[in-house]
C-alpha positions, 0 to 999 in steps of 0.5 A: 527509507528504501524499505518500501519503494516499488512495492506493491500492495493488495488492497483488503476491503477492510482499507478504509481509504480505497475511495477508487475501489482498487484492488492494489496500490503501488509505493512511488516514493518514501521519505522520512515521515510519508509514503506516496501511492498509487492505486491502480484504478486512479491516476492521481496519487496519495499520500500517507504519514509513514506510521499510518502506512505501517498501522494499514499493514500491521491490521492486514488492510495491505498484503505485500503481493510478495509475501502473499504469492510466497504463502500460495505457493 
């Protein structure tokens, strides 16, 4: 479940959560079932269901700014 921790995400406008109007969201900790965030414009956290997470990456909605400074390169 270390697959995410510490990672860090850039928010796309089609992710329908981003109720904070952020532009990237930061993994705190995963457990089995659930992902916690952070999202840079707002002090509380979130919490997601793991396979909801991954369906935000798979449509795109969630770039990993690693991934995304290594394609600009």
């Amino acid at each position: 479940m270390d697959l995410y921790n510490n990672m860090e995400f850039e928010l796309k406008g089609s992710f329908i959560p981003n109720i904070s109007n952020s532009d990237k969201l930061k993994i705190l900790e995963v457990t089995e079932g659930s992902v916690v965030i952070q999202m840079n414009n707002s002090k509380r956290r979130g919490i997601f269901p793991l396979d909801s997470f991954q369906y935000w990456i798979k449509r795109n909605s969630l770039i990993h700014i690693g991934e995304n400074e290594k394609k600009t390169s």
